[in-house]
N, C-alpha and C positions, 0 to 999 in steps of 0.2 A: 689398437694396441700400439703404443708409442713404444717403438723401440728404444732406449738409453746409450747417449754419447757420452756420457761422463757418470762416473757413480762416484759416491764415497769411500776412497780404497781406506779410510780407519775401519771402518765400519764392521769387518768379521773379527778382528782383534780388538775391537769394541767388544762385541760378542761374548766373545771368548771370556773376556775381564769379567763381564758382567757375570756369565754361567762358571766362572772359578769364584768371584767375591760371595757369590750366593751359596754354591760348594763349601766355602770356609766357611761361614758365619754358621750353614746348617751345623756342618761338623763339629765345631765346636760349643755349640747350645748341646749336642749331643752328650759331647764330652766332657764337658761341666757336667752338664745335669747326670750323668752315668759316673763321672769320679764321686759326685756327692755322693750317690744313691739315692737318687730322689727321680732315676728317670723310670718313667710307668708308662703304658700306654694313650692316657689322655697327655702328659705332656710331650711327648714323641709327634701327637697331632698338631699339637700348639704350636712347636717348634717347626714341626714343618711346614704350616699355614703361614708361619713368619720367615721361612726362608723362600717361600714363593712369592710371598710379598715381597718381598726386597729384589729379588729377579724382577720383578714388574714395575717398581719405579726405578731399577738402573736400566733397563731394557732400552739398547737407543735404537731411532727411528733411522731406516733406510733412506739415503736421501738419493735419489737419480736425477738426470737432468737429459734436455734435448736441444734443440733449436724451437724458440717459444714457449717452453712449459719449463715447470720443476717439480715432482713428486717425492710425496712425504710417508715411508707405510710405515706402522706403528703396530706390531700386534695384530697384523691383517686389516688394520684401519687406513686404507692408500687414500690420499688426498693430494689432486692435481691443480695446480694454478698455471694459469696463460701470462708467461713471464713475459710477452709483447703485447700484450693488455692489463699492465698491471695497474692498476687506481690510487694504492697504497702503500706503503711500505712503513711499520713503528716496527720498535722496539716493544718487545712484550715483559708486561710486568711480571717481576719475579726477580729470586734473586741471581738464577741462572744467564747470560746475555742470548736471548735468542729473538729472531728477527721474525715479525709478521708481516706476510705476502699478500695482499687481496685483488684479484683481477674482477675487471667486467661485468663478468657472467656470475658474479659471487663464491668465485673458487677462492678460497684459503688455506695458508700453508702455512704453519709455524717451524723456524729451522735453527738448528746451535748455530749461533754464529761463527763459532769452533770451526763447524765441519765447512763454513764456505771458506773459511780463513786458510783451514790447511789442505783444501780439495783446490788448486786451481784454475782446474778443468770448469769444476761446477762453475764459480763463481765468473768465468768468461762466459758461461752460454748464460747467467743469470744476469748479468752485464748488459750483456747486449739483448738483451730479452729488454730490460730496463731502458736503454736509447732508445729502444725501439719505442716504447710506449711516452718515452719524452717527445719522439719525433710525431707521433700521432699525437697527440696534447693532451691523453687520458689522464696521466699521472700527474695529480694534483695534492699528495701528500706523503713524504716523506724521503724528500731528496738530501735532508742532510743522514737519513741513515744510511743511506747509500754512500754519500761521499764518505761518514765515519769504517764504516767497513772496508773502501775502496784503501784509506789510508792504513787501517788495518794490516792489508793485505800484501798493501806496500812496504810496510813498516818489515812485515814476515819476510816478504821477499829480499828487500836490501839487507839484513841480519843472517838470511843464511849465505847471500853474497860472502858476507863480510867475514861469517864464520868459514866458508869454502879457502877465501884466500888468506886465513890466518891475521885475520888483523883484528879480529874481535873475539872473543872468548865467550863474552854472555848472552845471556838463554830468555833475558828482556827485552818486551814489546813495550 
């Protein structure tokens, strides 16, 4: 059991969003369908098989971190990668940005690029998890995602500089 030095402090007010958005949308199929009078009990089902579905693709994934790993749990689905043997590192298709991790031993992780963006705690133990794997010569694809993310990170970091000392106003990366 890997203890966790870094988590994703979004991530219960992620939660939370997600189990209010799912709340409203049920609520209001409700209440449409009950102001019509058209609500019965097979649509009450309907409705509510659609507001769990929609909890289940906003549901975000726990992301924790260590010294040499990063784990991903999803719905009880935990997936660990050896971030100081990592192999690869893309971008994954979709229209969301999120980053794929694959180490070694054929660990894979998929991660918002959000959550290493505004975590960064994660994204130094994932950092240096990544030297590390440059210093042992494994990591032979995807060092321009890394440098894109690093600049990312950077870009976040100087902007809230710049917003702490009142010299910048906007909320663009």
């Amino acid at each position: 059991s890997r203890e966790p030095t870094a988590v994703d402090e979004r991530w219960a007010g992620d939660m939370r969003l997600t189990c209010q958005c799912s709340g409203v949308l049920l609520g209001m199929l409700f209440a449409f369908d009950a102001c019509a009078g058209t609500l019965d009990s097979a649509r009450a089902v309907v409705w509510s098989i659609l507001g769990v579905l929609f909890f289940f693709v906003l549901v975000p994934s726990r992301v924790t971190a260590g010294p040499g790993w990063l784990r991903s749990c999803w719905l009880g689905r935990d997936r660990v990668v050896r971030t100081d043997q990592l192999v690869c590192v893309r971008w994954a298709p979709g229209a969301a940005l999120r980053v794929v991790l694959r180490d070694a031993d054929g660990g894979r992780v998929e991660v918002d690029a959000e959550v290493l963006v505004a975590n960064p705690a994660l994204w130094n133990l994932l950092h240096s998890g990544v030297c590390g794997s440059l210093e042992r010569g494994g990591f032979y694809r995807g060092q321009s995602v890394v440098r894109e993310l690093s600049r990312r990170i950077d870009a976040r970091a100087a902007l809230a500089i710049l917003q702490a000392s009142g010299l910048c106003e906007s909320e663009q990366v």
